[in-house]
C-alpha positions as CSV (number, residue, x, y, z in Angstrom):
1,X,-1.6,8.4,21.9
2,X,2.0,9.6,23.1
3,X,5.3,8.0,22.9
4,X,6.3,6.4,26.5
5,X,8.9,4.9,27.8
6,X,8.5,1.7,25.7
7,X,7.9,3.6,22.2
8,X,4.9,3.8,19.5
9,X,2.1,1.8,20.2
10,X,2.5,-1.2,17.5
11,X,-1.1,-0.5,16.5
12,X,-0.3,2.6,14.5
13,X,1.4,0.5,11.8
14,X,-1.0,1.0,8.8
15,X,-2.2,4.0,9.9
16,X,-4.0,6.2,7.1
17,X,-2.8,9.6,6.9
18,X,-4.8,12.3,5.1
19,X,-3.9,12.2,1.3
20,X,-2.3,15.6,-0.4
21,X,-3.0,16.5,-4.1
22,X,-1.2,19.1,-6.1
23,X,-1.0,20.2,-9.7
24,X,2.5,20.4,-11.0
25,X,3.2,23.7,-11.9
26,X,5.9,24.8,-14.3
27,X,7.5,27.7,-12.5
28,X,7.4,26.0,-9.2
29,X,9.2,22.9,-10.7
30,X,12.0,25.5,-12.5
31,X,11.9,27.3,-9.1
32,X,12.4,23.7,-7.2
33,X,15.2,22.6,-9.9
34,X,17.4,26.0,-9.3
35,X,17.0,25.5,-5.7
36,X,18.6,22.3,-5.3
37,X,21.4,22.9,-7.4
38,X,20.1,21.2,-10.8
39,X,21.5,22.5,-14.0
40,X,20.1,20.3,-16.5
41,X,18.0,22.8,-18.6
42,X,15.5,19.9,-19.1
43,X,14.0,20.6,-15.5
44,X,14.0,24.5,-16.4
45,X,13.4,25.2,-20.3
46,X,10.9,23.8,-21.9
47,X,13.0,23.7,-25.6
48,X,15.3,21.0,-23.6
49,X,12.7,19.1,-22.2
50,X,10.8,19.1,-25.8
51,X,14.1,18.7,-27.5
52,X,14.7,15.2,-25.1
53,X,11.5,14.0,-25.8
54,X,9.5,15.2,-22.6
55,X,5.9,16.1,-23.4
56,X,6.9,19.0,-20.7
57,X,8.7,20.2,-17.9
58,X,10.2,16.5,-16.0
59,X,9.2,17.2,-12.5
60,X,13.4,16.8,-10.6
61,X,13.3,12.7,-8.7
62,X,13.2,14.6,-5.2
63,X,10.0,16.9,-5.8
64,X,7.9,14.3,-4.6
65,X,8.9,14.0,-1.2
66,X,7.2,17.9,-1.2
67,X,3.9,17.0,-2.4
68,X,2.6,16.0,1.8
69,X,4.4,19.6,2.7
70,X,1.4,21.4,0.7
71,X,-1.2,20.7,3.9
72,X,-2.2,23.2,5.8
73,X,-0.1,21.4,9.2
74,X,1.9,18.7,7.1
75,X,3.3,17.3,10.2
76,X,-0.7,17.0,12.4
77,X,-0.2,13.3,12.0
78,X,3.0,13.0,14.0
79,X,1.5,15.6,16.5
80,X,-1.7,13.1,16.3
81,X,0.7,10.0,17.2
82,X,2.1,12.5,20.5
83,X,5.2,13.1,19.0
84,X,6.7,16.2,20.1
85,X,8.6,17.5,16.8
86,X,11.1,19.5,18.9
87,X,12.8,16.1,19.3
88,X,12.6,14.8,15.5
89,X,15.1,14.0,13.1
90,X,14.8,12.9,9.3
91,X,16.7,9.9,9.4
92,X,16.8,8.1,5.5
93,X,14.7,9.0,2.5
94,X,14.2,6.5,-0.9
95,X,12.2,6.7,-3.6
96,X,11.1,3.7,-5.9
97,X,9.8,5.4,-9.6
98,X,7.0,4.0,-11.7
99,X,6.8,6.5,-14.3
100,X,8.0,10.1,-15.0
101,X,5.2,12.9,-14.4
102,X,5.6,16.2,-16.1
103,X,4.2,19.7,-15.4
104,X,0.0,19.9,-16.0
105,X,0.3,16.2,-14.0
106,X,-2.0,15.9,-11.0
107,X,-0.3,13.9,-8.4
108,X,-1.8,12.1,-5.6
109,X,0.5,11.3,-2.3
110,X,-0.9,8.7,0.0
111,X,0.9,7.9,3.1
112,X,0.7,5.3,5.7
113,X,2.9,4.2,8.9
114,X,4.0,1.3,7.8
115,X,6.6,0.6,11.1
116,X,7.3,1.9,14.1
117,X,10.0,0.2,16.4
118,X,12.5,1.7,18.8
119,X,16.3,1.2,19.4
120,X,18.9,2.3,22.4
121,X,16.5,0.9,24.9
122,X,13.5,3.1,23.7
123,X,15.6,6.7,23.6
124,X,15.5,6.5,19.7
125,X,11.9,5.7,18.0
126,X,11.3,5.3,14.9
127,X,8.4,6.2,12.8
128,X,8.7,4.6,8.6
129,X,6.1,6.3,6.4
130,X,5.4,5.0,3.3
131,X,3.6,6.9,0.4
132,X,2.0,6.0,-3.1
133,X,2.3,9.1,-5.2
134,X,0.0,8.5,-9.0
135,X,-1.6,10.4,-11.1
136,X,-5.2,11.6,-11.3
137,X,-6.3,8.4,-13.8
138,X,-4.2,6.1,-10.6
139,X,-1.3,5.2,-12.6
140,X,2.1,4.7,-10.5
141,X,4.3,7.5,-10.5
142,X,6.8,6.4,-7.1
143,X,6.7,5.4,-3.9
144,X,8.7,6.8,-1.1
145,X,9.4,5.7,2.1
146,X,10.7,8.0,4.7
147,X,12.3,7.2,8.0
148,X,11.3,9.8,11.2
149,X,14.1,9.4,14.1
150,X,12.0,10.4,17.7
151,X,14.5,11.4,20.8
152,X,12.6,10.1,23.3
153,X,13.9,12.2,26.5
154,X,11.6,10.0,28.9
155,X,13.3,6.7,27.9
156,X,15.7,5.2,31.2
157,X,14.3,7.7,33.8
């Protein structure tokens, strides 16, 4: 399947893509937490966390979104669609949160195209990706929905 002039086939919305699990790790969460600038010490010490009634370390709200980074070729499924990722753009990121998971959680993150439509006659596609993240029993922990902005270079030739 490719991107033509007209866009994403239609019939990739609901499209299954490969589920990613990871345990959260303490010293990549206080390594994640430095590296976006947080400087609460209850994503990084585990007195503070304790102290504000965290069993552990909190895993920081935008972690998530790097759970479907730990495959081997996180981005296979937008090759798989014929997207060519020299022309991609992260257009809009949300998150909706369930629950709170801590480090020792195993997470779960299971995406699926949930829309694909096109705008400026076809030169701009875009791809919405949804994704359940739980736990290892299957409670709720968020779900994010991410937005993929496609230049299409073929569209009005």
């Amino acid at each position: 399947m490719s991107i033509g002039h007209t866009g994403l086939d239609p019939a990739v919305i609901g499209t299954q893509i490969p589920a990613t699990s990871l345990t959260v790790d303490a010293g990549r969460l206080r390594f994640f937490a430095k590296a976006i600038g947080e400087d609460n010490p209850v994503y990084t010490d585990l007195d503070s966390a304790t102290a504000a009634g965290h069993p552990d370390l909190p895993v920081p709200p935008t972690f998530l979104f790097s759970i479907e980074l730990e495959q081997p070729d996180p981005f296979a499924w937008a090759i798989d669609l014929g997207v060519d990722l020299r022309h991609v753009l992260h257009g809009e990121q949300s998150f909706t949160y369930h629950s709170t998971a801590f480090a020792g959680d195993v997470l779960t993150a299971r995406p699926r195209i949930s829309d694909v439509y096109a705008k400026k006659g076809g030169s701009m596609q875009f791809i919405v990706k949804e994704t359940a993240v739980t736990r290892d029993d299957g409670s709720a922990v968020a779900d994010l929905t991410s937005v993929i902005v496609v230049r299409n270079p073929e569209a009005g030739r």
